[in-house]
N, C-alpha and C positions, 0 to 999 in steps of 0.2 A: 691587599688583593690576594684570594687564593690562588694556587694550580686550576684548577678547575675554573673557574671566573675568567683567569688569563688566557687560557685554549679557546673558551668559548667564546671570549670575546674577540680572538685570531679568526672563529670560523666566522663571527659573524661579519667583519671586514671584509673578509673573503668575499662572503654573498654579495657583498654590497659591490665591490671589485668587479662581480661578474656582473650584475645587474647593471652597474654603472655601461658598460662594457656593452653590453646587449643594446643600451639607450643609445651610446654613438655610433654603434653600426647600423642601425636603422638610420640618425639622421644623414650617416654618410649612404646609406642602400637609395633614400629618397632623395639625394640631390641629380641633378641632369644629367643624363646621357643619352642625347638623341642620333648621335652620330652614327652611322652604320658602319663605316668604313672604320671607326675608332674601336667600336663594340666589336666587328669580328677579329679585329686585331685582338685585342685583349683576352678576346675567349682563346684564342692561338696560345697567349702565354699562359692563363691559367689551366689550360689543356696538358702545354708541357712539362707545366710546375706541378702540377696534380700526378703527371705519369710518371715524374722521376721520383716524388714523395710515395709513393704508393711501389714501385719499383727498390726503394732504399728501405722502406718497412717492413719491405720482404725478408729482405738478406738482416735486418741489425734486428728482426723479429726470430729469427733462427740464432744468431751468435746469442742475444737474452734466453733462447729456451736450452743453450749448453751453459750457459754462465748460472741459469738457476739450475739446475742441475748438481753443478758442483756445490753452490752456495748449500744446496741443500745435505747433502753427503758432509762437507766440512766447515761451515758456519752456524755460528760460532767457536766450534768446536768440532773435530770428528762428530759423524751423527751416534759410531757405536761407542762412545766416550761420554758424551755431553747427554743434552736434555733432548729428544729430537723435535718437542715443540717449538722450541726455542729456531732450529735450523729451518722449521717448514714457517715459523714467523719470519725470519730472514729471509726465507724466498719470495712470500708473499711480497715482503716492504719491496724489496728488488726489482718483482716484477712489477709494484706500483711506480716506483718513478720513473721505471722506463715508459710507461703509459702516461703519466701525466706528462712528462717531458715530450711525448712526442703527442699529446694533444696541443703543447702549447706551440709546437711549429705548425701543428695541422690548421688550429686557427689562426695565426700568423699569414697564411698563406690566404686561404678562405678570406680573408679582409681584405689582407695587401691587393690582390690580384680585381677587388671589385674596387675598391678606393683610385687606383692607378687613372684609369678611363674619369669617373668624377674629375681626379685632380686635373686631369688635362683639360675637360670641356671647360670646368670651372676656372681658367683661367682666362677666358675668353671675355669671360667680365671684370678681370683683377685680378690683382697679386692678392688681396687679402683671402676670397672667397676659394682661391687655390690653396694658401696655400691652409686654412681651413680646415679645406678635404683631407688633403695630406695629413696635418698633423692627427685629426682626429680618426682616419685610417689607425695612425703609427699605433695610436693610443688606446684601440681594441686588442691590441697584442701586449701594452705591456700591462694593463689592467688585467686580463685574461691570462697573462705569465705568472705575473707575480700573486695573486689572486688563488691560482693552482698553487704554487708553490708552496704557498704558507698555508693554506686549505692541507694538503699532503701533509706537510712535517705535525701540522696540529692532530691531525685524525689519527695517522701512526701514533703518534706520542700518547694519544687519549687509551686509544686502545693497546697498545703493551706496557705505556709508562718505562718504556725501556729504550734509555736514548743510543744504546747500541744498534737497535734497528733503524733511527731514523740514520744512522752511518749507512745501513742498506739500503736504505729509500734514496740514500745523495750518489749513492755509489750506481746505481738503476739510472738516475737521472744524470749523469756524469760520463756513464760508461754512452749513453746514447748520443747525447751530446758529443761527446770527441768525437763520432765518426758521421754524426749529422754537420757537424762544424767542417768536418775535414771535406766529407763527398760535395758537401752546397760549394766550400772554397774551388776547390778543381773543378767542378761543373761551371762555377761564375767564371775564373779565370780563364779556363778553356774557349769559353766562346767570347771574353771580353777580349784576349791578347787577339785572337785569330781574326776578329772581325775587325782591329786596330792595324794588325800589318798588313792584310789586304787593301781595306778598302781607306782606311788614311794615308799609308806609308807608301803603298805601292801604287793607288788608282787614282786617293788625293781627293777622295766622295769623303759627303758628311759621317757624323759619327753614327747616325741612325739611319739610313741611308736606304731605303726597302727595297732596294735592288740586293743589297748583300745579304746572302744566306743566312750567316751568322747573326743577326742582329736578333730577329726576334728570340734564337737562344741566348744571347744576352742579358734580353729582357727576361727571361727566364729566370736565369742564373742570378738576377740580383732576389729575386726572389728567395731562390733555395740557398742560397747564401748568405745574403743580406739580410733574411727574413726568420727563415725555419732554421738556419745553424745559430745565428747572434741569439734568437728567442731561447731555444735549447742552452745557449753556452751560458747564456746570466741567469735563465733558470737555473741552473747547475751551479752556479755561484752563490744564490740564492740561500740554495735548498744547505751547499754544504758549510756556509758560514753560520747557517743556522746552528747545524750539524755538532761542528765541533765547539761550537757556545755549549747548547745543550748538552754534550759529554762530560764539558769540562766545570760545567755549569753543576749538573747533577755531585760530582764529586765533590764539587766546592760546600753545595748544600748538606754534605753526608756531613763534613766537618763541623757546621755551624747548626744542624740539628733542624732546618727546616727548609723549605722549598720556593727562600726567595728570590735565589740568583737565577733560577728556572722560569719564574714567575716575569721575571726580567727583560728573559729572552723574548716572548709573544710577547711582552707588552710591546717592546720597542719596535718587533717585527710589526706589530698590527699598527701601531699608530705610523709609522714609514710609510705604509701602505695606505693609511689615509690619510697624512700629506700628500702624497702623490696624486691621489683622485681630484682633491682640493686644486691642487697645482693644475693640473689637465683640466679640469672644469675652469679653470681662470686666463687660459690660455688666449692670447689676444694677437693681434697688429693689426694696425691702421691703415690708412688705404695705400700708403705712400712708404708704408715702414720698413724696416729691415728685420727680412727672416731670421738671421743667425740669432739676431739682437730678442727677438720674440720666443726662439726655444730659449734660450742662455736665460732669460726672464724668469720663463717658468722654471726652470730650475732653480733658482737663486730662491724664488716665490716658495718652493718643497720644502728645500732647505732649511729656510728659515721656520716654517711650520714645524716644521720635525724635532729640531733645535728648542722650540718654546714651549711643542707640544710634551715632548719628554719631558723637557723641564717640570713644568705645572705636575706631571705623571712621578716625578720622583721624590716630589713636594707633596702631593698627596697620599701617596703610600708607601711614603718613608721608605724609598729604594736607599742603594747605596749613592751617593754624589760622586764617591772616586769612578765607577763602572759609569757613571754620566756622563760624567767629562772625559774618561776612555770613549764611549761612544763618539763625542762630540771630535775627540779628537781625528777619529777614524772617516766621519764626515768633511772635515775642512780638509783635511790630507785629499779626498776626493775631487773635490772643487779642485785643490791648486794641482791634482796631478791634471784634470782637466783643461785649468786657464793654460799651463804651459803645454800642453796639445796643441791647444790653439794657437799660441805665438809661432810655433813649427811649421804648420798645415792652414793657418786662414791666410790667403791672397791677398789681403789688406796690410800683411807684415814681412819683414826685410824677410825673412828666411825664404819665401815662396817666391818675392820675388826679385833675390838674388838670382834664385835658382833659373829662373823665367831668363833672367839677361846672360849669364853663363850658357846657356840653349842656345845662345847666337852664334855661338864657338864649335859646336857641334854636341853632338849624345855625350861623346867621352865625358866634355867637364860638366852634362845634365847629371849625369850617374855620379862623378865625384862628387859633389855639391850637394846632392841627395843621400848619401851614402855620410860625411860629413854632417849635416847638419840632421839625421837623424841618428848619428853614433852623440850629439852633442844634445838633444832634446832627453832623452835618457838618463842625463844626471839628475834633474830637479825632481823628476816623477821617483828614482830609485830614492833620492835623497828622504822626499820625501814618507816614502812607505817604510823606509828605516828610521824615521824619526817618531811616525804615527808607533810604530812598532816597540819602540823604547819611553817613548813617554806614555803608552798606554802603558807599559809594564811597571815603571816607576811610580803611575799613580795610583796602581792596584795590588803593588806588592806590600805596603804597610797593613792591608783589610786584613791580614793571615799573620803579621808579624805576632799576636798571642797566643797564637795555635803553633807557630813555628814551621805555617806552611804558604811561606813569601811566594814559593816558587807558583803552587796551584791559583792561588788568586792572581799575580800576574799574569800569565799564560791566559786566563779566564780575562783580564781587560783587554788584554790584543783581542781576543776571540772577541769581545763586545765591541773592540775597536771595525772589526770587520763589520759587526751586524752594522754599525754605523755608517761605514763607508758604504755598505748597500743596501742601506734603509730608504733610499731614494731611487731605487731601481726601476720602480713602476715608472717615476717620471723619463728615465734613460732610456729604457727599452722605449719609449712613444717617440724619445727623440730618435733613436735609432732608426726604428723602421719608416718613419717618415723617409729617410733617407733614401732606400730603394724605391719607396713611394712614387718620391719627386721623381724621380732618376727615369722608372718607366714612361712617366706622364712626360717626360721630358720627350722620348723618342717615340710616344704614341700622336703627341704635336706635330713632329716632323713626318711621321706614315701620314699619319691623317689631312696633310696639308693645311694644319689652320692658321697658316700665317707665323710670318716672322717676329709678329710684336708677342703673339701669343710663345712664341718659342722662344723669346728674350725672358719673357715671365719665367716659364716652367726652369730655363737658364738660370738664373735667380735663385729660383730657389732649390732646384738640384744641387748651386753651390754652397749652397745653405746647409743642403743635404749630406757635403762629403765632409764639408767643417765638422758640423755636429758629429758624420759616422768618425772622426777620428778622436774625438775629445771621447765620444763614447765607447770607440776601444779603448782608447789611455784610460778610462774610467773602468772598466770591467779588467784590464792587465793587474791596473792599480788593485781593485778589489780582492783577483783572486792571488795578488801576491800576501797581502791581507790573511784571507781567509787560506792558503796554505800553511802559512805562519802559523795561525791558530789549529789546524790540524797536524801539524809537527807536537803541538801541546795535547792535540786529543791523541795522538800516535803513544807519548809516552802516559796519558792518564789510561791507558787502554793494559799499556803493557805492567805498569806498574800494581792496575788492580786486579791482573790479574796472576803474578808475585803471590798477592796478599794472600787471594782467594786460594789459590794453590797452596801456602804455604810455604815455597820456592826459598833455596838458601841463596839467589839471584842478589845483587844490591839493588834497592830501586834505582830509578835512574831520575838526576837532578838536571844535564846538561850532555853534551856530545863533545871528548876533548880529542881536539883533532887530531891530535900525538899520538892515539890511540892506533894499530894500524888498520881495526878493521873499519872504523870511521873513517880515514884517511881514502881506505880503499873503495868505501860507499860515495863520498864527495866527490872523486875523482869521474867514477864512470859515470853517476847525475847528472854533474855538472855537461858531460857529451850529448846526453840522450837530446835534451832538445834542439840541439845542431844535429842531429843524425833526423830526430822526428820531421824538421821541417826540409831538409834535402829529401826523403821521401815523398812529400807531400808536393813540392815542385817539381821533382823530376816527373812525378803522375803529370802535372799542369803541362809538363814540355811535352810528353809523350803525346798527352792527349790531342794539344794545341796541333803539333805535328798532321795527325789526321785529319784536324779538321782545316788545316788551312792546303793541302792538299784537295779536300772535297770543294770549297770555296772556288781554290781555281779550275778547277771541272766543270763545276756549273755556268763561271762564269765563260769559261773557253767551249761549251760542248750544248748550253742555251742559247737557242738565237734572238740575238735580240735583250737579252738580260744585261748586257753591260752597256749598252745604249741606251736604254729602259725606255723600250717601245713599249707601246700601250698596251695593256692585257695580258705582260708576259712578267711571272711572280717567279721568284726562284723555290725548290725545294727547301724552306727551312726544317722540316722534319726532320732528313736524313745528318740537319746540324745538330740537334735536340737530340736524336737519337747514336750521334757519335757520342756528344757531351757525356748524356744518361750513362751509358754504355761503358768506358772510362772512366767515368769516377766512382762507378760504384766496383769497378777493378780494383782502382789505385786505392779506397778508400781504406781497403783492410790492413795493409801489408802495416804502414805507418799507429794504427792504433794497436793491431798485434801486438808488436815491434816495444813498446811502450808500456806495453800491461807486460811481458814476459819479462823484458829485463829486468823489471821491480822482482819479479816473484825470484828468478834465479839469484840475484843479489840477495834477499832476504833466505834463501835455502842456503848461499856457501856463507853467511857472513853475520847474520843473525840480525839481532835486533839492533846491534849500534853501528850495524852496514849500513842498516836501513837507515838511522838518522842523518850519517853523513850524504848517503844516497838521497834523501828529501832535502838537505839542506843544500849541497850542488844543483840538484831539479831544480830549485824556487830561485836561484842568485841567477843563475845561466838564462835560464828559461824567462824570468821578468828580464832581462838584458836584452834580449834576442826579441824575443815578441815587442818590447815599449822600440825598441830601432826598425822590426820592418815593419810595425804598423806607422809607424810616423812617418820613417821616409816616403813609404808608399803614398802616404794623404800628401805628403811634400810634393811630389813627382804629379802626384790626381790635378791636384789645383794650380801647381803651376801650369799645365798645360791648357787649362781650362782660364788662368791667367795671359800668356799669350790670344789665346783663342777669342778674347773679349775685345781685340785690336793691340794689345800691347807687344813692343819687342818682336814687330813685323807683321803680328796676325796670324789668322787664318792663312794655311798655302804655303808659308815663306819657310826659308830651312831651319829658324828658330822654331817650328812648330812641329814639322819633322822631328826635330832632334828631342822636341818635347814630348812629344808623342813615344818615341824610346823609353822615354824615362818612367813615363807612366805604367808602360810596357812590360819596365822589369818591375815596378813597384806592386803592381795588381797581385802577382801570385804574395808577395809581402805583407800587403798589408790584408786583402781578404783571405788567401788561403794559412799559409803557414805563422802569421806575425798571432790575430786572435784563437788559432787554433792551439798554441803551446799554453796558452792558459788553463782551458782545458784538460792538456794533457799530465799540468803539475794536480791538477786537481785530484784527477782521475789516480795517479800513480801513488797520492797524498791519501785516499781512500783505502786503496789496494792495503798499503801497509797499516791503516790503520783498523781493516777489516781482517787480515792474515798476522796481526801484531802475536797473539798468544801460538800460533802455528810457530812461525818465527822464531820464539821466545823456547817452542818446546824441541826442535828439530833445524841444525843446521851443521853445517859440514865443517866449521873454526869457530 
């Protein structure tokens, strides 16, 4: 297979991705919604979701037009040094994947918010024809993600052939994503916690409950959260496991004299991508069946496609087998960091509901027990991504053993191990977004009044929804710890070729020896940043939260008749929407700032092997930190929604209360700051490997 052949046949996946894409949004645009009362709910949220998207593209459309700026002036080199074509191709790629990364939230949201209303009417006939809707909603965003993604990395690459740029193109889509991931977390969290201590904790009303302010920005917020930031952040995974395959990929080919380890990258990208349509097309349950059991299906269904379909693909154009079974390897690592999500976070296993009967005791041992068994789910997923990480490198370091360049070909199997682990992403992100799907249809059942069997349904499958959203953060944590891994190796193929090209009496660099003190010194501060990034990003949530459950009780104390809920009397949810909006797009800077500077200053006093100890602290700390609050938080979610299904007293009783706590503090965990630090190793993993020759030429030790 040439270069050429393999691009093209990346874009033509792509098309197919959108096209597929376009087909289930139409069947989801033509199923029922006759409701009024449902439809003018809906439009409320998609109204809000629209103003706060449109309101955040403002302000991360200004920080893109200083960030190329610079990129232009000093990437990849000073512009009065370098080539300045080269710098204005850098800005371009940069300003492409901020664009495509924020088309794939903009359509994410466009879906989710029409699909929502479907899912709910449709379940007035059944669980299967809901949950249907839901899934095949989820599944115009991850076709439409991943679709873009690999569309993007193929066309850069066509057109400069320079997989330096597509580091710009992941760094555009990266940089967007941290602070779409971060403003949707604090926008969801803000009005999930406020409208949980008011109207559960303190009043004892349901969780959707149309008397409380709060809710329809709820319903919002799973939107710009659950929807436009998760869409953004695995796009950005996507783009930059691509990223550092093909950096390290192209160097791999400079040694061996031809362009098949490149050839490699699009195949396996494009064929991923069409398992996954395969998968989504095959997507089933029966009238009586179990949701969770129905996505987990289709994923195993991708999987397995991807796994036969490479195969056959590396049999017929004689790839390599060791960079196969690195792939292969990076997929199953995927799975089981997934399966062990689920034993933490699905209500059907001792962990959730320990936690559920500890609840009876009061908050205190909810939070122990959550806090515990999400410091304990955290070993299998690290274990694993440390194992995926060593046997990819162990199978791919002999391919270079005659060239005597063990090191570059291993580094290149991790990187393949990444593509692998998110060669199935198109299926993840469908499961994902189903998940705020459900979640809306859930509380658009309960405004709308269609009955309690109908809200047992959309119940169902919203739990369905929060199972899967945490197996699919553990799956994207796992990914981008992955795919930083492999950018630590494009970090040193960046600095080393650019040694060569200089001429530099520098020694290349084989490893980072932490004896070293300015490595020691780089590991140390990393290792902080993502405890420092996600206290930023809660404290916005407390802040925020703060005002709005202030406004809450206003309304409810200063509206007559709103806490009674006399007839024809709505509360202001605007002024909730508009605290949220308002807030998050405050709090969102300060934390991605924060995270892009300390890199650059580390990299100015401390050079290039600050920097590796600095990446290599980022990625330990930061997968530790994120795989614990995203799990405990799914721990806390479901346990509460375990009591709430009659167990360990019910609905009302002080076990549910106390569960309610728990869920409380889990929310900013697991949605705001737990998936947002993956992003942020990404994002920091880019920075140094886009300023690596800066670094290399200018630093203060």
């Amino acid at each position: 297979m040439s270069l050429l052949f393999a691009i093209l046949f990346s874009i033509f996946i792509s098309l197919l991705a959108f096209g597929f894409a376009g087909w289930l949004y139409l069947w989801v645009k033509k199923q029922d919604s006759s409701n009024p009362k449902i439809h003018s709910i809906s439009e409320l949220i998609r109204s809000g979701a629209n103003t706060f998207l449109r309101k955040e593209y403002i302000i991360l459309a200004k920080f893109a037009g200083v960030v190329a700026i610079l990129i232009l002036l000093f990437l990849p080199a000073p512009i009065w040094h370098g080539n300045w074509v080269e710098n204005v191709t850098m800005t371009i790629a940069y300003l492409s994947g901020t664009v495509f990364s924020a088309f794939a939230g903009k359509i994410g949201i466009f879906v989710a918010t029409i699909a929502n209303k479907k899912t709910a009417e449709a379940a007035q006939k059944g669980i299967r024809p809901s949950f249907l809707s839901g899934f095949r909603g989820g599944a115009v965003m991850g076709m439409a993600v991943v679709g873009s993604s690999l569309l993007g990395v193929a066309l850069v690459f066509y057109i400069t052939n320079n997989p330096t740029m597509i580091l710009g193109f992941s760094f555009g889509a990266s940089s967007l994503a941290l602070f779409a991931k971060a403003g949707g977390g604090i926008f969801t969290k803000t009005a999930d916690i406020s409208a949980d201590l008011v109207g559960k904790v303190e009043l004892g009303i349901a969780e959707d409950d149309p008397r409380n302010p709060a809710v329809i920005a709820d319903n919002v917020g799973d939107n710009v959260g659950d929807v436009a930031g998760m869409g953004a952040d695995l796009f950005d995974s996507h783009v930059a496991s691509m990223a550092a395959a093909l950096v390290i990929g192209s160097a791999v080919d400079m040694i061996v004299g031809d362009s098949r380890f490149t050839v490699m990258v699009f195949a396996y990208a494009a064929i991923g991508l069409l398992a996954s349509i395969i998968g989504v097309a095959n997507a089933r349950m029966g009238k009586k069946g179990n949701p969770t059991k129905a996505l987990n299906s289709s994923t195993y269904i991708t999987t397995a496609l991807f796994t036969a379909l490479t195969a056959l693909a590396t049999w017929i154009f004689n790839f390599e087998w060791r960079i196969y079974f690195a792939s292969i390897v990076g997929l199953l690592v995927g799975v089981i960091v997934g399966i062990a999500t689920d034993y933490f976070t699905d209500d059907s296993k001792k962990p959730v509901q320990n936690t559920a009967r500890a609840s009876e005791s009061g908050p205190a041992l909810t939070i122990i027990s959550g806090v515990s068994y999400g410091f304990l789910s955290v070993l299998p997923a690290m274990v694993g991504i440390a194992f995926s990480a060593f046997i990819a490198y162990k199978i791919a370091a002999p391919l270079g053993t005659a060239t005597g360049n063990e090191v570059e070909f291993a580094l290149f199997g991790i990187s393949m191990a990444a593509v692998g682990m998110l060669s199935i992403v198109g299926m993840i992100i469908s499961n994902d977004a189903y998940g705020p799907i459900v979640d809306n249809a859930r509380g658009l059942a309960e405004m709308g009044n269609l009955g309690e069997e109908v809200i047992a349904i959309t119940d169902a499958l919203d739990s369905a929804g929060n199972t899967v959203k945490a197996v699919t953060k553990g799956f994207a944590i796992g990914a981008a710890g992955l795919t930083v891994i492999s950018l630590l190796g494009a970090f040193i193929t960046e600095v080393n070729s650019a040694i060569i090209e200089r001429g530099l009496s520098d020694p290349l660099i084989q490893g980072f020896d932490i004896m070293n003190p300015a490595v020691f010194f780089g590991l140390l501060i990393g290792a902080a940043v993502p405890a420092v990034f996600s206290a930023l990003l809660m404290l916005g949530v407390n802040r925020n939260a703060e005002r709005m459950v202030a406004e809450i009780h206003r309304q409810f104390e200063t509206i007559p008749g709103l806490k009674e809920g006399k007839e024809g009397v709505m509360p202001e949810s605007d002024k909730c929407i508009e605290i949220a909006t308002n807030g998050a797009l405050k709090e969102l800077i300060p934390a991605g700032l924060f995270a892009i500077i300390i890199t650059i200053v580390v990299g100015f006093v401390g050079g290039v092997y600050a920097i590796g100890g600095f990446l290599a602290g980022n990625i330990v700390s930061g997968l530790l930190l994120a795989l614990f609050m995203s799990n405990s938080g799914g721990l806390w979610d479901n346990s509460k929604k375990y009591v709430e299904s009659g167990h360990n007293g019910g609905k009302g009783s002080e076990t549910h209360k106390a569960a309610v706590v728990g869920d409380t503090v889990g929310d900013p965990f697991k949605d705001t700051a737990g998936p947002s630090i993956n992003t942020q190793i990404t994002v920091v993993s880019l920075i140094a490997s886009l300023l690596s020759v800066i670094f290399l030429m200018y630093h203060i030790f």
